[in-house]
N, CA, C and O atoms as a GROMACS GRO file, in nm:
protein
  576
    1UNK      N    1   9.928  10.743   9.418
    1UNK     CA    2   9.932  10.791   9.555
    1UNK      C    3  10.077  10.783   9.603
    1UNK      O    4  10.160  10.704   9.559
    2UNK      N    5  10.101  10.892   9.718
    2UNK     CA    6  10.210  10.855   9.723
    2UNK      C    7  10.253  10.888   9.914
    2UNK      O    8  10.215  10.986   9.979
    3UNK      N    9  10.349  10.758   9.968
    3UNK     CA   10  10.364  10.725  10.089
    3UNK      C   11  10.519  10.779  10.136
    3UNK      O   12  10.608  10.744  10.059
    4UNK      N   13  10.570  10.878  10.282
    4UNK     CA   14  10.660  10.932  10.255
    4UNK      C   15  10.696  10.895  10.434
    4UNK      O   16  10.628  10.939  10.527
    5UNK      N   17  10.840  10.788  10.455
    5UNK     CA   18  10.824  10.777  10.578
    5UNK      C   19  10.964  10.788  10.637
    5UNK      O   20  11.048  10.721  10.578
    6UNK      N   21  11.003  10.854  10.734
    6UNK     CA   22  11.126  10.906  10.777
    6UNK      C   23  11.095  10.823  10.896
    6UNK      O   24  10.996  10.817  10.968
    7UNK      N   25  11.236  10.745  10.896
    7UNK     CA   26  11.291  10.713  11.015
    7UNK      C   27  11.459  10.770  11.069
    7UNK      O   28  11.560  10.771  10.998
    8UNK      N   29  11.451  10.808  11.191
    8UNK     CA   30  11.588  10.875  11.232
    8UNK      C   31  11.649  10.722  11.334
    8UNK      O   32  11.612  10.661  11.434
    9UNK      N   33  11.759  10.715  11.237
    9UNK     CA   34  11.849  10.579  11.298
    9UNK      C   35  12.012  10.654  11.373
    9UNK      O   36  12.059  10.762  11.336
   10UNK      N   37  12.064  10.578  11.465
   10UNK     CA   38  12.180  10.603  11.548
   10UNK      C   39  12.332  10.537  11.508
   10UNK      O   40  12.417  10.485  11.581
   11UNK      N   41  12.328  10.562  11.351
   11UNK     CA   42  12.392  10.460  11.260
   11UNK      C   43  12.476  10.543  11.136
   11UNK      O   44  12.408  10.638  11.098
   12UNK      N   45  12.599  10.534  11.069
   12UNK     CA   46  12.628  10.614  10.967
   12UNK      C   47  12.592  10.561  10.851
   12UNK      O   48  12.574  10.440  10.868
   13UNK      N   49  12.565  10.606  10.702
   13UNK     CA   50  12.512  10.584  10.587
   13UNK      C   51  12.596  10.460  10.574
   13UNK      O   52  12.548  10.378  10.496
   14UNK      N   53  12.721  10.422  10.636
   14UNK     CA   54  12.772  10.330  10.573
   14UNK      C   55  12.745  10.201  10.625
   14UNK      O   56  12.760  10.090  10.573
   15UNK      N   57  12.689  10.242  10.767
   15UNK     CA   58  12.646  10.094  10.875
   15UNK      C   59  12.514  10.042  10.779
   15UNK      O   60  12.515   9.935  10.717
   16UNK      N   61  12.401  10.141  10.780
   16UNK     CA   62  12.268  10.128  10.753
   16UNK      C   63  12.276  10.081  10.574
   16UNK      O   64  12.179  10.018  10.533
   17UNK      N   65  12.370  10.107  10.488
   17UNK     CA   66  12.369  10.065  10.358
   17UNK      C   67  12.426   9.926  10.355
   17UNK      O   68  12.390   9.851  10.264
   18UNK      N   69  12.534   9.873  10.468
   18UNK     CA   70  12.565   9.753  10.488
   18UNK      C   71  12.478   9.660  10.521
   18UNK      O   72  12.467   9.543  10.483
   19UNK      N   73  12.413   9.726  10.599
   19UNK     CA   74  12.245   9.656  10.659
   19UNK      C   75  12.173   9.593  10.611
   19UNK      O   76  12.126   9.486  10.650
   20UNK      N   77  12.134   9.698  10.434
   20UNK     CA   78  12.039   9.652  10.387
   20UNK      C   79  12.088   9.514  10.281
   20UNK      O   80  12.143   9.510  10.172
   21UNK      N   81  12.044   9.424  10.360
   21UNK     CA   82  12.068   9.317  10.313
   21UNK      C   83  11.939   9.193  10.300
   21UNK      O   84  11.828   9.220  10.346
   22UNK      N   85  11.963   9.077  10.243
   22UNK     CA   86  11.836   8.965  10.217
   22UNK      C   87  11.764   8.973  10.408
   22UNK      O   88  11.644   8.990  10.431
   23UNK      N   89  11.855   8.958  10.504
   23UNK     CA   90  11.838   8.894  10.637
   23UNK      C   91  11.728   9.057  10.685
   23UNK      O   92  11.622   9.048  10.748
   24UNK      N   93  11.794   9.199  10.632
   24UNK     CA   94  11.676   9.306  10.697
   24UNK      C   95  11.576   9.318  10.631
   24UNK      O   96  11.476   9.375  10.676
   25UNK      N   97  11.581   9.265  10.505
   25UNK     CA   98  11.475   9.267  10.377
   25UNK      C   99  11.343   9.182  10.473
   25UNK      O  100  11.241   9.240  10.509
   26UNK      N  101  11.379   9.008  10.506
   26UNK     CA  102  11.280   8.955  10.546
   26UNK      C  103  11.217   8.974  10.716
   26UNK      O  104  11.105   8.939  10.754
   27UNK      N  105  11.354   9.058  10.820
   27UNK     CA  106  11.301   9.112  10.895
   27UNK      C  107  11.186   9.213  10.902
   27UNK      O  108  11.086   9.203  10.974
   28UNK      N  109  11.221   9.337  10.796
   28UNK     CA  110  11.112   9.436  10.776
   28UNK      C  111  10.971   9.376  10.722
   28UNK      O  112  10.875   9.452  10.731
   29UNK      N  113  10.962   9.323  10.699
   29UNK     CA  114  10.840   9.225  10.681
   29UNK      C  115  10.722   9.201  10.750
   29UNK      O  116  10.731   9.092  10.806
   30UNK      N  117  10.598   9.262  10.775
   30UNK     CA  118  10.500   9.238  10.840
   30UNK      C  119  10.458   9.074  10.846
   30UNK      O  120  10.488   8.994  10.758
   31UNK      N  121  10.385   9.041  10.963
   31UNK     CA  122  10.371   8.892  10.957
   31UNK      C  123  10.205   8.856  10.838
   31UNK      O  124  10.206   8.748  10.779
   32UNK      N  125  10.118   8.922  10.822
   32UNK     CA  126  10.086   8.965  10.689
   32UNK      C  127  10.061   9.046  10.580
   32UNK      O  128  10.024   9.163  10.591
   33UNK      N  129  10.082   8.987  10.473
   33UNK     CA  130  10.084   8.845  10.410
   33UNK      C  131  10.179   8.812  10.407
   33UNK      O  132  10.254   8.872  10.331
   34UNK      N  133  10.249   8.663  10.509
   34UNK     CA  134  10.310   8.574  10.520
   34UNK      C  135  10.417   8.568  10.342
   34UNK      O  136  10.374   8.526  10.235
   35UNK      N  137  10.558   8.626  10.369
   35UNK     CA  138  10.646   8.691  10.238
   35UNK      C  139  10.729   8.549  10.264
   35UNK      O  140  10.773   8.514  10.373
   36UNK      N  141  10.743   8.456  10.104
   36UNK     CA  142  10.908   8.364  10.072
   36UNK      C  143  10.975   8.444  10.002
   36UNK      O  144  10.950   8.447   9.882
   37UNK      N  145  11.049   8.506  10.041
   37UNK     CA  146  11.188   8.540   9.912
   37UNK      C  147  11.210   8.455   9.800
   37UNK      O  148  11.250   8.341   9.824
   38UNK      N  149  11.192   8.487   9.694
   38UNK     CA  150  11.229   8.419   9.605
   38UNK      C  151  11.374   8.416   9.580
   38UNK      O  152  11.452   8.321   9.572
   39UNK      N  153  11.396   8.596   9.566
   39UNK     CA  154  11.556   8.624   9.484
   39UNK      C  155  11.569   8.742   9.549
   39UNK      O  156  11.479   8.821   9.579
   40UNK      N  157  11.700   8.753   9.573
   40UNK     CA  158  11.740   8.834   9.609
   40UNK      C  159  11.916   8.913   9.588
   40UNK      O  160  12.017   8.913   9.659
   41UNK      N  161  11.885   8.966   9.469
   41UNK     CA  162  12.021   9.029   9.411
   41UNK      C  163  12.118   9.139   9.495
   41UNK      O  164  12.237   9.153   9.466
   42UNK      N  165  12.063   9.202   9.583
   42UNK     CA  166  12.084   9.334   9.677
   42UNK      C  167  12.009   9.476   9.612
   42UNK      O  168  11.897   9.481   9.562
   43UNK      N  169  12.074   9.552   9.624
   43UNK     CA  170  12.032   9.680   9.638
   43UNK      C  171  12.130   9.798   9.520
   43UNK      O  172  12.173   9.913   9.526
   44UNK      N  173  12.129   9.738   9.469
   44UNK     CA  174  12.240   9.798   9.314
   44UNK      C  175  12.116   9.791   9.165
   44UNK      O  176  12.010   9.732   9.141
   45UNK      N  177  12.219   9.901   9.084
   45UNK     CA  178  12.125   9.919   8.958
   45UNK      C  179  12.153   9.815   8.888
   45UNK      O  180  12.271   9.800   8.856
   46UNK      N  181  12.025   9.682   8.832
   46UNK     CA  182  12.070   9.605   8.776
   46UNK      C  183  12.025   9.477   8.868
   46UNK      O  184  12.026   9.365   8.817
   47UNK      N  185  11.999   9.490   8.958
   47UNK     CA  186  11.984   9.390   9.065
   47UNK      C  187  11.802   9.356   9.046
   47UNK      O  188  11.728   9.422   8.973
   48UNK      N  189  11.765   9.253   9.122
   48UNK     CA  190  11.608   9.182   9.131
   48UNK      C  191  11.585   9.133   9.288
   48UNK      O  192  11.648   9.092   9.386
   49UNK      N  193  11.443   9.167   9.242
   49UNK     CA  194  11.377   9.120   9.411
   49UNK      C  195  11.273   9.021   9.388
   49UNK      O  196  11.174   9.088   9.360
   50UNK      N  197  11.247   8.915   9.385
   50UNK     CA  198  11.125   8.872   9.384
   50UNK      C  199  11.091   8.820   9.503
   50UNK      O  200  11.175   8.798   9.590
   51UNK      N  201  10.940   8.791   9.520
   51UNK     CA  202  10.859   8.767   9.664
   51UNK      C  203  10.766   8.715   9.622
   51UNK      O  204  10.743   8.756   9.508
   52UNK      N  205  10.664   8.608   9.672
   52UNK     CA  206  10.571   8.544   9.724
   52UNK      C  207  10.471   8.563   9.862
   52UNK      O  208  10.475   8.515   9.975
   53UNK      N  209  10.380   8.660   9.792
   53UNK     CA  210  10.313   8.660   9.898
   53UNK      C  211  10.190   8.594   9.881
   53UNK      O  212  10.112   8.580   9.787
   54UNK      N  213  10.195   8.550  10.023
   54UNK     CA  214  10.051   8.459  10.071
   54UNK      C  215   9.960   8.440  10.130
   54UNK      O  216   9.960   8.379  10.238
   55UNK      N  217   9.841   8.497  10.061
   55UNK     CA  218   9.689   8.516  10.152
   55UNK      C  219   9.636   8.440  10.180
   55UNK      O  220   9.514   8.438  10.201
   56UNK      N  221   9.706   8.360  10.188
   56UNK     CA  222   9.626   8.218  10.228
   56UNK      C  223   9.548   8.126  10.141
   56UNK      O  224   9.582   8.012  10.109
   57UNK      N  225   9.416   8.201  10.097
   57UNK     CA  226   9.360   8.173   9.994
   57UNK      C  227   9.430   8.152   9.840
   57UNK      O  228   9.397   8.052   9.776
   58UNK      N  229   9.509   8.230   9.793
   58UNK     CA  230   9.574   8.270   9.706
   58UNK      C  231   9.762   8.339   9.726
   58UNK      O  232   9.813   8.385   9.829
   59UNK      N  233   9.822   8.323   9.599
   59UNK     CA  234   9.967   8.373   9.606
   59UNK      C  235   9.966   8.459   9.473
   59UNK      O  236   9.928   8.452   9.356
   60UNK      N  237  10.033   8.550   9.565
   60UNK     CA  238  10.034   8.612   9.428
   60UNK      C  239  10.211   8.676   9.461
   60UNK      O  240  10.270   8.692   9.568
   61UNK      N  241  10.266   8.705   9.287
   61UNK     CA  242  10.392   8.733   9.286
   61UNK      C  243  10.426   8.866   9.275
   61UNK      O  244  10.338   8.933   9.221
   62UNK      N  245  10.560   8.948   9.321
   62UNK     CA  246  10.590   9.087   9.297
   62UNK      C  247  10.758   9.083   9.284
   62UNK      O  248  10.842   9.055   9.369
   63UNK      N  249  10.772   9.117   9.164
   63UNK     CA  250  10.903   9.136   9.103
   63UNK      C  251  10.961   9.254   9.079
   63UNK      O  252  10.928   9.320   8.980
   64UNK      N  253  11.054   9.295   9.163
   64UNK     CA  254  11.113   9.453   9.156
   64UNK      C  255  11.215   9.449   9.051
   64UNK      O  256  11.269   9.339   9.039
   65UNK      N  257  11.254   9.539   8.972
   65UNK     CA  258  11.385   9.610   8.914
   65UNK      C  259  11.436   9.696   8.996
   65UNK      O  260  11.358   9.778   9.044
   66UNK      N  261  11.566   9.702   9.033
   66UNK     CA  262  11.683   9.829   9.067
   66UNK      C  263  11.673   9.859   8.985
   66UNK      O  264  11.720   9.799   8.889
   67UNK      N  265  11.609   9.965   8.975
   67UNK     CA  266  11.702  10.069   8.827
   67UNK      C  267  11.822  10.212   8.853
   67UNK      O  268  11.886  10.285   8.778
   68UNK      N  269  11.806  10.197   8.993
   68UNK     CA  270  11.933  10.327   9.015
   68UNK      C  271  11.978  10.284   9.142
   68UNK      O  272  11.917  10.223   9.229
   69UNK      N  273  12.104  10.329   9.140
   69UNK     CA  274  12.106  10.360   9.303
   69UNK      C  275  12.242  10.460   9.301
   69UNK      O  276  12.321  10.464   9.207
   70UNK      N  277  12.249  10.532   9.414
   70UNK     CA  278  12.390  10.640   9.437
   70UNK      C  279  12.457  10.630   9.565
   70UNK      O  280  12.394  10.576   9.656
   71UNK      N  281  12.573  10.672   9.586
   71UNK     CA  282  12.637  10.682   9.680
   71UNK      C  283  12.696  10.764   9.721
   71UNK      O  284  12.744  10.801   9.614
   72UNK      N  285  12.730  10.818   9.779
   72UNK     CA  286  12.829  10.953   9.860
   72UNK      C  287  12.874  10.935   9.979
   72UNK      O  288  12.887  10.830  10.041
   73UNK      N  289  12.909  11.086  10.021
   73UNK     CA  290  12.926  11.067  10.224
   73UNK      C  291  12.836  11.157  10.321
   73UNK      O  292  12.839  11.208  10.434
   74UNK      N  293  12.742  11.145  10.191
   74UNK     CA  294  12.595  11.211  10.266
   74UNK      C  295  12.469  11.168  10.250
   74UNK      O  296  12.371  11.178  10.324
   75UNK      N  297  12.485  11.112  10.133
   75UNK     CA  298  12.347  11.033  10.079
   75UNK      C  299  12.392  10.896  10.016
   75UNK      O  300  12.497  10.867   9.959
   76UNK      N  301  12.266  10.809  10.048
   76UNK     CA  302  12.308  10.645   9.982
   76UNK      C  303  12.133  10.655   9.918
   76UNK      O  304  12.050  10.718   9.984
   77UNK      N  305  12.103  10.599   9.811
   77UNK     CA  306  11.984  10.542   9.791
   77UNK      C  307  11.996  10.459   9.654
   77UNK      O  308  12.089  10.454   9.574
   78UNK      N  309  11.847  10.385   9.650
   78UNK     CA  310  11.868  10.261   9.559
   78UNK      C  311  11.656  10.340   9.536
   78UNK      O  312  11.567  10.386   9.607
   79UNK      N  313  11.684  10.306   9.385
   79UNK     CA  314  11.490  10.305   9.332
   79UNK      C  315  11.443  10.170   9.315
   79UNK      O  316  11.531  10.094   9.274
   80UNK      N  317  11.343  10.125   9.332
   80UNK     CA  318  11.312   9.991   9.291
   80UNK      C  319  11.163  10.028   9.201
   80UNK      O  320  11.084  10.112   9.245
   81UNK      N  321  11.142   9.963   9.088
   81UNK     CA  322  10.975   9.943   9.026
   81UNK      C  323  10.951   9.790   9.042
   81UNK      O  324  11.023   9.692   9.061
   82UNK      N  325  10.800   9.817   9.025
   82UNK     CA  326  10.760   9.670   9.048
   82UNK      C  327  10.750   9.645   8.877
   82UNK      O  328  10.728   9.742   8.804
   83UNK      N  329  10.765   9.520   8.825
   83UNK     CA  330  10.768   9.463   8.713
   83UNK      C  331  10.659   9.355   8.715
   83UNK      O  332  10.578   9.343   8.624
   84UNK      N  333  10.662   9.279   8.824
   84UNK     CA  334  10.529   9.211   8.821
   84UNK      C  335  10.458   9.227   8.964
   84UNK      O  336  10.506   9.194   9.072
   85UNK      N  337  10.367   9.270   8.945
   85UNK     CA  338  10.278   9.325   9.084
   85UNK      C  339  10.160   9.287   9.119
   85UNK      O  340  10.070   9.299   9.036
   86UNK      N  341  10.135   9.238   9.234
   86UNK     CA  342  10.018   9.137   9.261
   86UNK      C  343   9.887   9.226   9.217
   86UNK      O  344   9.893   9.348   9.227
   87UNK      N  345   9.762   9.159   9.165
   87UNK     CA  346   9.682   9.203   9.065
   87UNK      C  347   9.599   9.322   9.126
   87UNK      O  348   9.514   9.378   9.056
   88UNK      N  349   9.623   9.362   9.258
   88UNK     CA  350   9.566   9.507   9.316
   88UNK      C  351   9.648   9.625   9.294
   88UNK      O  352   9.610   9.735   9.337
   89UNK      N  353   9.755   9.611   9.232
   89UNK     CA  354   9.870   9.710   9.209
   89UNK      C  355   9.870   9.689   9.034
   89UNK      O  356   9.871   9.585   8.967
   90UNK      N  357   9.868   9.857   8.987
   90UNK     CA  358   9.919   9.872   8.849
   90UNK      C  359  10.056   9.901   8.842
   90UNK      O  360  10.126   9.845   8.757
   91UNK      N  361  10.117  10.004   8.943
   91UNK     CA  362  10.238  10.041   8.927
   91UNK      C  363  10.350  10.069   9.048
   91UNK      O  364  10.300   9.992   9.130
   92UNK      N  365  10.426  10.104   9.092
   92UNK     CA  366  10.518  10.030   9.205
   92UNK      C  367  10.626  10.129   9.200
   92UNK      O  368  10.693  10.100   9.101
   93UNK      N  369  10.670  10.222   9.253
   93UNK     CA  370  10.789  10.276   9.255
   93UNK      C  371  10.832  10.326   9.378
   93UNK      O  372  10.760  10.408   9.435
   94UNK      N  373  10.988  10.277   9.454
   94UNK     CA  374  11.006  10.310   9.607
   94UNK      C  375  11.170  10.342   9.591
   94UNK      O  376  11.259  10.272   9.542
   95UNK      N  377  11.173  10.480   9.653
   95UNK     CA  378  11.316  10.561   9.662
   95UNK      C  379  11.305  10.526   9.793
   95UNK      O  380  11.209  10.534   9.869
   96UNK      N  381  11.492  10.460   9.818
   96UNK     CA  382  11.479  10.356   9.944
   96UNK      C  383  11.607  10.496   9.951
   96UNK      O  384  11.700  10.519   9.874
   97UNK      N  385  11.575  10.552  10.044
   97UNK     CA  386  11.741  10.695  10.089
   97UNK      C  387  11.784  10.692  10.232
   97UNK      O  388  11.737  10.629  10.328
   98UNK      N  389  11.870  10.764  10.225
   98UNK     CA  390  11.945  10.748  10.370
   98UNK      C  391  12.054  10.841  10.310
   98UNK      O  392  12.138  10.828  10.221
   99UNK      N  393  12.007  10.973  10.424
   99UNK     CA  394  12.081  11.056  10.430
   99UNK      C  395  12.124  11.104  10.610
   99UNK      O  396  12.060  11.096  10.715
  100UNK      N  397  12.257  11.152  10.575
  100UNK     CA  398  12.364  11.136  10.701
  100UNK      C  399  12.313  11.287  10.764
  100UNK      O  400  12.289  11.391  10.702
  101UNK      N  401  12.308  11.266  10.869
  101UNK     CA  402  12.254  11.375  10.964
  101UNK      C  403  12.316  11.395  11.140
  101UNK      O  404  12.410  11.325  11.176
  102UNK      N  405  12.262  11.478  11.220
  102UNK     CA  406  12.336  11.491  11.292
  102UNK      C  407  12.305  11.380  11.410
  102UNK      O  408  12.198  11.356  11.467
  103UNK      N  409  12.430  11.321  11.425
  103UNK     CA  410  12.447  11.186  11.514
  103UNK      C  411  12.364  11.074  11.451
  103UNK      O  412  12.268  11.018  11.504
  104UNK      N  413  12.423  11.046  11.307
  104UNK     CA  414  12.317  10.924  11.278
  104UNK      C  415  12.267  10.945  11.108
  104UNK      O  416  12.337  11.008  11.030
  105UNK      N  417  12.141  10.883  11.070
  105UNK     CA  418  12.136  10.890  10.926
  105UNK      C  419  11.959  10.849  10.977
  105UNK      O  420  11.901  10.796  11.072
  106UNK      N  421  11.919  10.931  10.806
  106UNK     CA  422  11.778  10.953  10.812
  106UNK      C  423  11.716  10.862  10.695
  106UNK      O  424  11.713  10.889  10.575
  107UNK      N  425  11.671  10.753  10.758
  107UNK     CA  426  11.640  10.647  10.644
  107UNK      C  427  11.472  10.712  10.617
  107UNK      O  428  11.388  10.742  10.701
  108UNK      N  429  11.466  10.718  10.481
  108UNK     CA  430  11.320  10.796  10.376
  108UNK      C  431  11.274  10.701  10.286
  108UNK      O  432  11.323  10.671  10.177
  109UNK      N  433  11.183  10.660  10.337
  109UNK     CA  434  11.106  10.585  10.215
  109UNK      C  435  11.005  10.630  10.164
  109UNK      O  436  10.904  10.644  10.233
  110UNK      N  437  11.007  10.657  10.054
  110UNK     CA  438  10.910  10.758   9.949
  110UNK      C  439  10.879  10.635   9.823
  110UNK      O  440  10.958  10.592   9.739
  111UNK      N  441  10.737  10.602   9.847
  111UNK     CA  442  10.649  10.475   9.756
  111UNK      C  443  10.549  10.589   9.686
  111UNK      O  444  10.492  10.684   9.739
  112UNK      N  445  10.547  10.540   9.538
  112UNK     CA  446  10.474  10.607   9.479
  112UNK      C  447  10.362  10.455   9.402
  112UNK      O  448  10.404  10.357   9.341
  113UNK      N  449  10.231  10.488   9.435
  113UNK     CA  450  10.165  10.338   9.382
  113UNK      C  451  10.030  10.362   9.318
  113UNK      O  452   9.965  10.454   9.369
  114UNK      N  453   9.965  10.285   9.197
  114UNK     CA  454   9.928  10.273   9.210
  114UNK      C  455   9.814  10.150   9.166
  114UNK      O  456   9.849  10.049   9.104
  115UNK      N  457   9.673  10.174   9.208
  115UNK     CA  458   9.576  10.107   9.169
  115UNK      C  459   9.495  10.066   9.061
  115UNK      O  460   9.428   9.963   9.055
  116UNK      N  461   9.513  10.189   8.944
  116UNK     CA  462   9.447  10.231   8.873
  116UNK      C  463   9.317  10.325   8.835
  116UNK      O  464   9.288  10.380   8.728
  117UNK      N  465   9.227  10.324   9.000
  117UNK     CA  466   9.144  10.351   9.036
  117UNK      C  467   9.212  10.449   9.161
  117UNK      O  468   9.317  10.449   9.226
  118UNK      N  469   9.095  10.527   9.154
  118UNK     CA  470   9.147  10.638   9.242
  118UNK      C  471   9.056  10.581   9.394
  118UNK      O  472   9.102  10.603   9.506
  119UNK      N  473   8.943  10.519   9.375
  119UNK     CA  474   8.893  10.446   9.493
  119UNK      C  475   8.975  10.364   9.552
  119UNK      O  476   9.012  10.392   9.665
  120UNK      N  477   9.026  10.232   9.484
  120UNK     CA  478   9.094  10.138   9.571
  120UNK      C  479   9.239  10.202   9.591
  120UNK      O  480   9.301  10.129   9.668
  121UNK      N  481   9.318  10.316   9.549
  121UNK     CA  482   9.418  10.394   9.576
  121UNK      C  483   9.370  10.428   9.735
  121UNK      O  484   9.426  10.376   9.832
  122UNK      N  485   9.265  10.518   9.745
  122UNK     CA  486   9.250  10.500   9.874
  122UNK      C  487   9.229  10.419  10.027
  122UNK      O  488   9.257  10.429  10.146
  123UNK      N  489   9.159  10.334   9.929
  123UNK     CA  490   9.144  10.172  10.045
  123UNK      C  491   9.305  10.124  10.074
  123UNK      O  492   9.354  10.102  10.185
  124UNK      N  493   9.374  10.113   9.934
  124UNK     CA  494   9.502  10.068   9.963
  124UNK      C  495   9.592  10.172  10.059
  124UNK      O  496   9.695  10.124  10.107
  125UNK      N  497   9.568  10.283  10.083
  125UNK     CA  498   9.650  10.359  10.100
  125UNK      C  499   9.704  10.373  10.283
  125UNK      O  500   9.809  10.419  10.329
  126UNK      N  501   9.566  10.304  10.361
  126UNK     CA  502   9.607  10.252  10.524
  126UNK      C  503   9.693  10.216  10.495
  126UNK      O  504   9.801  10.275  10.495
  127UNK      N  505   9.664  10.080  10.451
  127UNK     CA  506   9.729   9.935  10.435
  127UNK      C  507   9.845   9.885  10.434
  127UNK      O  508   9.904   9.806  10.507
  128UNK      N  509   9.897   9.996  10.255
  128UNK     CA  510  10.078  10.002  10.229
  128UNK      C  511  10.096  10.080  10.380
  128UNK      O  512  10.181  10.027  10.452
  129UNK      N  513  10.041  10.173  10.423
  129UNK     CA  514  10.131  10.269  10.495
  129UNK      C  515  10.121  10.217  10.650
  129UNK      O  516  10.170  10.289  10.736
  130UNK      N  517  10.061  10.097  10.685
  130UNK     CA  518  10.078  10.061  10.792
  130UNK      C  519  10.228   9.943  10.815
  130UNK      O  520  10.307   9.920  10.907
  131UNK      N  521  10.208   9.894  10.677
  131UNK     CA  522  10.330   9.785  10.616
  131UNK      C  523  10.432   9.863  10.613
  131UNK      O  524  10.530   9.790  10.625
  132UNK      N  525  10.467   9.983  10.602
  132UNK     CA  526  10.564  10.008  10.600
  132UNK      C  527  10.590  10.116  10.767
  132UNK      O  528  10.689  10.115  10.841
  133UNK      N  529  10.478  10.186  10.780
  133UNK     CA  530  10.552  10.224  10.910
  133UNK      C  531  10.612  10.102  11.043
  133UNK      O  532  10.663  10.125  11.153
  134UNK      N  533  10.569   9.941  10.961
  134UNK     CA  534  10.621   9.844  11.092
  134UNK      C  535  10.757   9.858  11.054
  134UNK      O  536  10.838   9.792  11.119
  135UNK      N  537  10.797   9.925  10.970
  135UNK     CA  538  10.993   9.896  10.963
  135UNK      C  539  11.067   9.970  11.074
  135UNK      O  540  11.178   9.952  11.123
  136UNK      N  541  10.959  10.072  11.102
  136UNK     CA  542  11.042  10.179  11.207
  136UNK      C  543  11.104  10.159  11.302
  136UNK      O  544  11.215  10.205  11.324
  137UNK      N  545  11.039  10.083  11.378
  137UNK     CA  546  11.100   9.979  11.556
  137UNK      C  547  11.233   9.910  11.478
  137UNK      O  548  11.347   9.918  11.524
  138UNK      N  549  11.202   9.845  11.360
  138UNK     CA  550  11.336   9.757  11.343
  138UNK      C  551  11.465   9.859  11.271
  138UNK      O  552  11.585   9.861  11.299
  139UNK      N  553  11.418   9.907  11.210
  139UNK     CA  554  11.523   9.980  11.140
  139UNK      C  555  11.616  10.067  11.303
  139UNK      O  556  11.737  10.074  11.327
  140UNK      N  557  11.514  10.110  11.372
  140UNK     CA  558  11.588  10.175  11.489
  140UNK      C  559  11.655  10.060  11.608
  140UNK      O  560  11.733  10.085  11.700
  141UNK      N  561  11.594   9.931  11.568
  141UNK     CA  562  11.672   9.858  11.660
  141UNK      C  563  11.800   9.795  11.594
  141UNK      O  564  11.908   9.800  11.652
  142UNK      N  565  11.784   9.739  11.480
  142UNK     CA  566  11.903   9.710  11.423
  142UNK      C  567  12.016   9.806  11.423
  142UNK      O  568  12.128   9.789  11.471
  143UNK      N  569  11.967   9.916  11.360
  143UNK     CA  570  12.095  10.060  11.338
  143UNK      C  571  12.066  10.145  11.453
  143UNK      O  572  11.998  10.247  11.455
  144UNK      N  573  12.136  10.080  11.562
  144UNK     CA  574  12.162  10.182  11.651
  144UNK      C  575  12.319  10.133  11.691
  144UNK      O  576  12.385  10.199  11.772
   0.00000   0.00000   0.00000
């Protein structure tokens, strides 16, 4: 399945790529499931993310790879896969972009995921996309 979310920020590719750092990583963060950072390398090919998330009941772990990222004076983006993914996820892939536009830059997050099952693809599919449309308020309050 796949999740595609445009936010328009008041910021240039170079503010909003400075941004993305450990401190906006754990801001963007819904309050659940309650996220510890494990690691945090940045946003380069070659780099790692790991996280702890916690249902209370249970923890389960999710370990990203950078495997790309580019730069210009129009576009910035970084890919991440998940490598180890909590046991409702088979597969994990998120083009994190930001492209420069007029008065500002257009941060795109395009998640491709899945379940294995085409049922719980759909159950999951609110869920991720409510987790990620909470970045919107912050991404526009930070980068303005």
């Amino acid at each position: 399945m796949r999740i595609i979310i445009k936010t328009r920020v008041n910021a240039s590719i170079e503010k909003v790529k400075d941004g993305f750092t450990k401190d906006l990583f754990l801001k963007v963060n819904p309050p659940f499931p309650p996220v510890r950072l494990v690691q945090f390398d940045g946003c380069e090919a070659g780099d790692k993310v790991v996280l702890e998330l916690n249902f209370i009941l249970f923890k389960q772990y999710w370990a990203s790879d950078i495997i790309e990222d580019y730069t210009s004076d129009i576009q910035w983006y970084f890919i991440d896969i998940g490598k180890k993914l909590p046991f409702f996820l088979k597969s994990w892939r998120h083009v994190h972009e930001v492209k420069s536009v007029k008065s500002g830059s257009l941060i795109r997050d395009d998640i491709t995921f899945s379940t294995g099952l085409i049922l719980t693809d759909l159950i999951m599919y609110p869920l991720l996309l409510l987790q990620f449309l909470y970045r919107k308020p912050i991404y526009k309050r930070i980068f303005k």
